[in-house]
C-alpha positions in Angstrom: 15.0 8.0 -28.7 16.3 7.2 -25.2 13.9 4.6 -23.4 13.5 7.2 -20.3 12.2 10.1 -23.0 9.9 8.0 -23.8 7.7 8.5 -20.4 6.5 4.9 -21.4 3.6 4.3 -19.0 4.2 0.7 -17.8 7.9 1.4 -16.7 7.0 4.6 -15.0 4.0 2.8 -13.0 6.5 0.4 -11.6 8.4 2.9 -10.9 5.5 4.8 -9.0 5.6 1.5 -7.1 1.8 1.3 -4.7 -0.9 0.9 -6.4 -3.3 3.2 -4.4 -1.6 6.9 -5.1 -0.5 9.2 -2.4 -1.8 12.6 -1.6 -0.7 15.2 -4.0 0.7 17.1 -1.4 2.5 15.8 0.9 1.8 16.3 4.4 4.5 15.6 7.0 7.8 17.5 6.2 10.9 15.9 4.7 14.3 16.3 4.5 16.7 16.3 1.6 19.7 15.2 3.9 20.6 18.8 4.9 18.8 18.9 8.4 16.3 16.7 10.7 12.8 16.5 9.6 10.6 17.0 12.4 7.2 14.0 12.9 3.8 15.0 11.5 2.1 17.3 13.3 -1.9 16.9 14.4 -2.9 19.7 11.8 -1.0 18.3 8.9 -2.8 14.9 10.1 -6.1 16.8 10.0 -4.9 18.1 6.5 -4.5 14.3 5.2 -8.2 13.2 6.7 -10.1 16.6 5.4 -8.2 15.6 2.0 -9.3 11.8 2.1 -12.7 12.6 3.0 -13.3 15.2 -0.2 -11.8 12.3 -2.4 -14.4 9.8 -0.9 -16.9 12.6 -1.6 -16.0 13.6 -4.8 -14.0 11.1 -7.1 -17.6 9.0 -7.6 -19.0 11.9 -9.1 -16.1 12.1 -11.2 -16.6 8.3 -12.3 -13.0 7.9 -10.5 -11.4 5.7 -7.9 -9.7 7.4 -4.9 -6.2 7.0 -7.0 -7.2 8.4 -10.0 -9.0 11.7 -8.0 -5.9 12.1 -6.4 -3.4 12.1 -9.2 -5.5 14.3 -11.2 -6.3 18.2 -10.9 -9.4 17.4 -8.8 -6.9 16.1 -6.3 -4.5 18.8 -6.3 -7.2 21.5 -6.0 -8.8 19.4 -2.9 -5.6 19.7 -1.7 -5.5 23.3 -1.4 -9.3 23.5 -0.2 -8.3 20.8 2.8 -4.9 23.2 3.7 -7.9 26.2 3.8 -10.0 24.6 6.0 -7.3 23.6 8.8 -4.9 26.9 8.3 -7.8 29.0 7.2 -7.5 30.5 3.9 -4.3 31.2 2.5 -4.9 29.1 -1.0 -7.5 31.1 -3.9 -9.5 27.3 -5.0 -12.8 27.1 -6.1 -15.4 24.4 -5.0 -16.0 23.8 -9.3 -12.5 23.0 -9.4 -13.0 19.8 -7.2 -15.8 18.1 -9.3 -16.5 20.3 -12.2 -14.3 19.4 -15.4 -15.0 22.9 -17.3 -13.6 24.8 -14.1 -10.7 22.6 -13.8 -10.0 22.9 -17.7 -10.0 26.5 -17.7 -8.0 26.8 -15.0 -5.6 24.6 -16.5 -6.1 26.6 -19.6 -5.3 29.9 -17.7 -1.9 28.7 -17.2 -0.6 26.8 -19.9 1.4 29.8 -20.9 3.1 30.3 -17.7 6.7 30.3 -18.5 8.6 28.2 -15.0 12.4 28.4 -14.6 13.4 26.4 -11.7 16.9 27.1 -10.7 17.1 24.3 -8.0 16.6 21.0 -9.2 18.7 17.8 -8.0 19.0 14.1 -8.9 22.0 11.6 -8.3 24.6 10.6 -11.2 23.6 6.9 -12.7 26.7 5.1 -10.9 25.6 6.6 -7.5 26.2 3.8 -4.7 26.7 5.5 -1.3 23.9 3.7 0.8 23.6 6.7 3.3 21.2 8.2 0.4 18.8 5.6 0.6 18.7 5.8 4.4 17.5 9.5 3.4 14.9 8.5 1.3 12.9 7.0 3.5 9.8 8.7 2.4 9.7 6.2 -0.6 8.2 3.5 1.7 5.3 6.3 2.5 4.0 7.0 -0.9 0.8 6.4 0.7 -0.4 9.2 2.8 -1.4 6.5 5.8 1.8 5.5 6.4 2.0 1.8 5.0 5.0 0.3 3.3 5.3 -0.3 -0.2 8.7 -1.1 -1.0 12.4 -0.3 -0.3 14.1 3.1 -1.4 15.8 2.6 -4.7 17.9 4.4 -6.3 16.2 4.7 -9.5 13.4 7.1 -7.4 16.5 9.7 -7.5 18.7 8.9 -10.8 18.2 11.1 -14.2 15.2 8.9 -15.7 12.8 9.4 -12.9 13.9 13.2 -12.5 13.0 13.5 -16.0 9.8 11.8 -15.7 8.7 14.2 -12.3 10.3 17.4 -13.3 9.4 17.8 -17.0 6.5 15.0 -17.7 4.6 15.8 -14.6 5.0 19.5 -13.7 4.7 22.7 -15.5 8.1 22.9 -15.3 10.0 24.6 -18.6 13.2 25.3 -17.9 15.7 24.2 -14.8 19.1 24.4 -13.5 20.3 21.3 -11.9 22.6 21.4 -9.2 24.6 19.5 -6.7 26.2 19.9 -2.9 30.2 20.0 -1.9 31.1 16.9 0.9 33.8 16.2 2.5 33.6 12.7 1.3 34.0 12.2 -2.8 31.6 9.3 -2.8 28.7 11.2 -1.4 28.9 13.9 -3.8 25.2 13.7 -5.8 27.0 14.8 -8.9 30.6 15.8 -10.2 30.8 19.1 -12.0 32.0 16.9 -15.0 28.7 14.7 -14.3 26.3 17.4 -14.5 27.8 18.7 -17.8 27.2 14.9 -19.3 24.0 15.2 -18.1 22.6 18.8 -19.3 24.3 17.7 -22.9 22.2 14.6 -22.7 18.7 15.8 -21.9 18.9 18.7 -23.9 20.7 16.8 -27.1 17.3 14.6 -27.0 14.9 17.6 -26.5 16.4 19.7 -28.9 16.2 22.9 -27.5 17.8 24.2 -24.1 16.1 22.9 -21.3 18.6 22.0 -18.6 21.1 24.0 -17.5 24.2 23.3 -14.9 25.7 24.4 -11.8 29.8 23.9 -10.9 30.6 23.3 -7.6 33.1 25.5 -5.5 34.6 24.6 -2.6 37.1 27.4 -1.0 39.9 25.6 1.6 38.9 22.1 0.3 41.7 19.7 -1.7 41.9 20.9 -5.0 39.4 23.5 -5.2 41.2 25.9 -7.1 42.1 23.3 -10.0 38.3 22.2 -9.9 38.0 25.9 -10.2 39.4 26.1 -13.3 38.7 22.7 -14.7 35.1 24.1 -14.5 35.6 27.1 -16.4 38.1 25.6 -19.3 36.0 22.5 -20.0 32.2 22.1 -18.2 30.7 25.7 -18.8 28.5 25.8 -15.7 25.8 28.7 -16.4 26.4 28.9 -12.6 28.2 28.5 -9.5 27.4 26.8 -6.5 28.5 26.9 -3.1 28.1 26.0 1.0 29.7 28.0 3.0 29.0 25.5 5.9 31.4 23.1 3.9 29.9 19.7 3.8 26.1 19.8 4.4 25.2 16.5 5.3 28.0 16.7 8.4 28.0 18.5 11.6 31.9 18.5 11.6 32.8 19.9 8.5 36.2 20.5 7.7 36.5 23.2 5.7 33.9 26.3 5.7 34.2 29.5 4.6 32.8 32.8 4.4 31.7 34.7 1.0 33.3 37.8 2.7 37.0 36.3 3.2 39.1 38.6 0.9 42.5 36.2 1.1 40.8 32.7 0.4 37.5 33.5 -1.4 37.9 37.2 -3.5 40.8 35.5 -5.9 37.9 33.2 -6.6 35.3 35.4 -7.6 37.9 37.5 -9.5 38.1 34.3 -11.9 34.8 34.3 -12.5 34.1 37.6 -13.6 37.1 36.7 -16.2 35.3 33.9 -17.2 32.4 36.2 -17.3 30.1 33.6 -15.1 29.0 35.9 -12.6 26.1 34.2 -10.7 27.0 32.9 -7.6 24.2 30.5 -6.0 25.1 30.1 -2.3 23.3 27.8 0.1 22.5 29.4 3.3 20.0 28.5 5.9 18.0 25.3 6.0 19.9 24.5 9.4 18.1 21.1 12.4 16.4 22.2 15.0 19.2 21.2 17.6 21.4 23.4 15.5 23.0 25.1 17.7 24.1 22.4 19.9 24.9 20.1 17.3 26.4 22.1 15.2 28.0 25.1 17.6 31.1 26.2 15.5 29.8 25.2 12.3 26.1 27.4 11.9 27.7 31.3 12.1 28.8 29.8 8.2 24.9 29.4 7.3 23.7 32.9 8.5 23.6 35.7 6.0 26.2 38.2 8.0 29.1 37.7 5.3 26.9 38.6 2.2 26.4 42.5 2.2 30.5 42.9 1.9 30.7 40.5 -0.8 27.5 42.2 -2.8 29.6 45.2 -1.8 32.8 44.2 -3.2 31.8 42.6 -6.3 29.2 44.6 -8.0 30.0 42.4 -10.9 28.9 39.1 -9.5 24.9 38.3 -8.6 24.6 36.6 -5.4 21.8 33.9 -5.0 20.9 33.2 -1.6 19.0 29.2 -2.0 16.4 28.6 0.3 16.0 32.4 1.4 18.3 31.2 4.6 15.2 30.2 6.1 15.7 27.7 8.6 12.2 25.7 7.6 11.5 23.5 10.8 10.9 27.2 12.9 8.0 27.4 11.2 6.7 25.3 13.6 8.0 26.9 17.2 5.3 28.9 18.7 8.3 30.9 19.4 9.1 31.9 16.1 5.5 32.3 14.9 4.8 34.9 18.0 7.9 36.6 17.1 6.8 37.3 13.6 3.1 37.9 14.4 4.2 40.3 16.7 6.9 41.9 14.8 6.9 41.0 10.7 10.3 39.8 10.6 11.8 36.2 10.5 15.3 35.4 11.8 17.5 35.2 8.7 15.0 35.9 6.4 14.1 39.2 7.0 18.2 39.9 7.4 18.2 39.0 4.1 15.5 41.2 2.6 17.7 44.0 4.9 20.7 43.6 2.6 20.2 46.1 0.1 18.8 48.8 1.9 21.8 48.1 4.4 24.7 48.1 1.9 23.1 50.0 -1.0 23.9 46.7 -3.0 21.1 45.7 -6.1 23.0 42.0 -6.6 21.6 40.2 -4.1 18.8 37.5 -4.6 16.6 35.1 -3.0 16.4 31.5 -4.5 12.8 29.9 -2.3 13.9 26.5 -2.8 12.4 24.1 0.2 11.7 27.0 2.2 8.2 27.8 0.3 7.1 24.4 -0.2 7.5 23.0 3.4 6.2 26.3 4.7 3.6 26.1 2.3 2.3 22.5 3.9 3.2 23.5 7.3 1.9 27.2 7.7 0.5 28.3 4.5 0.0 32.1 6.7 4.2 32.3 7.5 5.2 30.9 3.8 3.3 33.6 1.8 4.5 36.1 4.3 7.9 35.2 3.4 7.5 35.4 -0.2 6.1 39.0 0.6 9.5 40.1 3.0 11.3 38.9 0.2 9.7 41.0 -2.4 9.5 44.1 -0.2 13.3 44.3 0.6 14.9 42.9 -2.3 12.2 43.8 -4.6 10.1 41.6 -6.8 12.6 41.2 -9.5 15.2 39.8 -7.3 13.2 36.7 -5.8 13.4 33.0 -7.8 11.3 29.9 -8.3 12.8 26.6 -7.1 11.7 23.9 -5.5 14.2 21.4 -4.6 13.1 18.9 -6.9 13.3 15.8 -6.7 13.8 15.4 -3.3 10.2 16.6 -2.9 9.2 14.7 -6.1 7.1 16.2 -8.6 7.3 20.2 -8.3 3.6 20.3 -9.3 2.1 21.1 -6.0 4.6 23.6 -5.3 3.8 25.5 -8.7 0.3 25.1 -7.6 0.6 26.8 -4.2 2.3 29.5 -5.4 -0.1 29.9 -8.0 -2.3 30.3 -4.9 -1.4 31.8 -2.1 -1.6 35.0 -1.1 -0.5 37.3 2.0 -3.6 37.8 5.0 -4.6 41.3 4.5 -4.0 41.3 8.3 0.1 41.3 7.8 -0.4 43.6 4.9 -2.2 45.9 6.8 0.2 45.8 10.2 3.3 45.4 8.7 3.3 46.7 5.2 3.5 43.3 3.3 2.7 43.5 -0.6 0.0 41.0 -2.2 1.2 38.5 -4.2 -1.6 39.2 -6.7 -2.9 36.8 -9.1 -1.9 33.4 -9.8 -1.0 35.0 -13.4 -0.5 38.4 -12.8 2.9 40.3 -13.4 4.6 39.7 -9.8 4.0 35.9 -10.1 5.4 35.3 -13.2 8.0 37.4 -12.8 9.0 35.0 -9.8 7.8 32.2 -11.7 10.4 32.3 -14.7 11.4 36.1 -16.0 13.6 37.1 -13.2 15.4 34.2 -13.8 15.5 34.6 -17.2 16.9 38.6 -17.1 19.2 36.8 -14.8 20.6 33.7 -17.1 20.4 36.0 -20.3 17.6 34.1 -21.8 16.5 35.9 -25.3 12.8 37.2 -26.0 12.2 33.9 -27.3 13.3 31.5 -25.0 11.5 33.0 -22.0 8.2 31.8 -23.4 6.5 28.5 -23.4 5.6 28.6 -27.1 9.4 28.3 -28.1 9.6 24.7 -26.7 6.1 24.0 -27.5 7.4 21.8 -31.0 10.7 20.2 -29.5 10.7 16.6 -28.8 10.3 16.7 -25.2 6.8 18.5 -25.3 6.1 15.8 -28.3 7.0 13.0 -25.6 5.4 15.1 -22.7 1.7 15.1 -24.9 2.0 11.5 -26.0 2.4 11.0 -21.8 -0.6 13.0 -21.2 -3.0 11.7 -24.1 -2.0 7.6 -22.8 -3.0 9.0 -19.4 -0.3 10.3 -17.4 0.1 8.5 -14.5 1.5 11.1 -11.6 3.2 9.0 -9.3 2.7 11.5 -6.2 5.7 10.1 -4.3 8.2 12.0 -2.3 12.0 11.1 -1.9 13.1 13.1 1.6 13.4 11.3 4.5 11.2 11.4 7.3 10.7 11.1 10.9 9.1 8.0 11.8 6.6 8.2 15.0 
């Protein structure tokens, strides 16, 4: 077996790097290179004292250290209880469930069935060497929640071993889709289409069962696209496709957008793929900087959601995935916005999404919450289960996906966990007709959790349940991990704002 299945527990420490463990939440936002992080704000600092202070409190009576506390489910459920006491109560946590080992085993317990597709995972190909990626993880020199240095970014933090390791090892994670981003520039491409493929064969070749699935990349107007086009379909088998209609998302000056909607450049394409019969089309929209609109003035029309009601319209026979629910996440922290929504119900792009299907009678249009639920869920815990709940309402709860952006944002733990927590105010379901999310368990979760995606990616009876990859040699691996004492590295690989 392949040294990084092992999880062994020395290497992965090193790579963990500080000795005294972050938060398990983090609390300042990051960036995964597709917009400008914005500096921590004096509520998210309030967040990260309430959160220190319970672990001072509570990891004695635990017999713990701070680091321990905070890399264990105590932790992550005092991370939820310090969120509720600065953004008022959003998260469903229990006092037990900070000191009390039964409560914290049962809800552990309660879950361990939960069946979690994420269909937006990311990590760089082994050979990666462009040095502009490092300069965007600067968050590895905060894996302590105050701030202080610990070491350089490396690019081990985002390669395949540590993915492994923070996806599968420490996360209720089953099942994922990895995926990659077009550039303009070949050397900053994470992965090749042929590189994914490699990869997918590899982890699931040592599981032994299906665990990782790819993407293909598309890129209409750009050299070569068509013959990557087919390349993809004649030799790599993506599951999916992926796309940016803004081009090149790590430049302001792309060269070559497009829209879904252009019937000369772009229909020929889809045509293709409904031969090939890989119809799911995952599209990137939203997740735009703040200065967008001055930075990026002929370039940010592509991000916006107006071009995909044709498409849905014109090709019933393809699904399109809309990642990140074309939020645009730093809004959630403009007074403007929030005052917009509290007085209306809607958010820009967002809600234009939801609109889709009542608007062009379409049923093949979905919302992929990568990014935009986990930083709204650290930011304003209030706006991020209202968007889960805009999402359900217009595009119905069968048409909204789990990811998480992983492993920009490290493990995905703590976003499973908020998920599993949050709920709407009954204030915004009273004004403005927003379902409940319900229980952490219950059918509308899970469904979001892992079966839509599942219906989606044609996953059998079987395979949509925990139990079938309970005996493969990942979960083997994964328990020998957990009974040496897993050791959660809480570190985050955006990049940050410095203040």
């Amino acid at each position: 077996m392949s040294d990084w299945f092992r999880a062994d527990k020395d290497a992965k420490g090193q790579l963990a790097g500080p000795r005294e463990a972050g938060l398990p939440i983090p609390t300042r936002i990051m960036s995964n290179g597709e917009y400008s992080p914005l500096p921590q704000t004096e509520d998210q600092r309030r967040v990260e004292a309430a959160l220190f202070d319970l672990a001072d409190r509570f990891a004695p009576r635990l017999d713990m250290n701070r680091r321990r506390f905070l890399q264990s489910s105590f932790g992550m459920a005092a991370a939820f209880g310090a969120l509720n006491s600065v953004f008022g109560t959003s998260y469903a946590v229990a006092q037990d469930e900070i000191a009390d080992t039964g409560a914290a085993a049962e809800w552990a317990a309660r879950h361990a069935g939960q069946f979690i597709f994420d269909g937006h995972l990311h990590f760089v190909h082994d050979a990666y060497d462009w040095p502009g990626i490092l300069g965007f993880r600067n968050a590895a020199r905060f894996m302590q929640a105050d701030g202080i240095p610990q070491r350089d970014p490396d690019f081990d933090d985002v390669k395949f071993e540590n993915f492994v390791k923070e996806v599968y090892f420490d996360s209720d994670t089953t099942v994922g889709i990895v995926s990659t981003a077009t550039s303009d520039d070949p050397a900053r491409r994470f992965l090749t289409n042929e590189q994914i493929a490699g990869d997918v064969a590899r982890l699931n070749s040592a599981a032994g069962s299906r665990r990782l699935m790819g993407h293909a990349a598309f890129h209409p107007g750009a050299d070569g696209w068509w013959d990557a086009l087919e390349e993809a379909i004649e030799v790599h088998r993506p599951i999916s496709w992926k796309g940016y209609t803004v081009g090149d998302p790590l430049s302001p000056t792309s060269i070559a957008p497009w829209r879904l909607d252009d019937e000369d450049l772009v229909y020929p394409a889809y045509e293709r793929m409904v031969e090939a019969g890989i119809t799911n089309v995952c599209i990137h929209k939203g997740l735009m900087p703040a200065d967008y609109a001055t930075r990026m003035p002929d370039l940010w029309p592509y991000a916006t959601v107006d071009d995909v009601g044709k498409a849905a319209q014109d090709w019933p026979q393809l699904n399109f995935i809309i990642y990140h629910a074309a939020m645009r996440p730093v809004v959630m922290f403009d007074p403007g916005f929030i005052a917009a929504f509290e007085e209306t119900g809607r958010m820009e792009w967002v809600s234009d999404l939801a609109d889709i299907p009542d608007r062009f009678g379409v049923s093949n249009v979905y919302a992929d919450v990568g990014t935009s639920f986990g930083q709204g869920a650290i930011t304003q815990p209030r706006l991020a289960a209202a968007m889960m709940s805009i999402l359900v309402k217009g595009l119905g709860g069968d048409h909204v996906l789990w990811g998480t952006d992983a492993v920009w944002w490290g493990s995905p733990q703590w976003q499973i966990e908020a998920f599993r927590r949050i709920e709407v105010a009954a204030d915004l379901q009273d004004r403005f007709g927003l379902p409940a999310l319900g229980a952490s368990d219950g059918e509308l979760k899970t469904r979001i959790f892992g079966l839509n995606s599942a219906d989606l990616y044609g996953f059998s009876g079987a395979e949509r349940t925990v139990a079938h990859y309970a005996d493969d040699r990942l979960s083997q691996h994964k328990a020998d991990y957990l009974r040496d004492g897993a050791d959660r590295s809480n570190a985050y690989y955006g990049f940050i704002t410095g203040e």
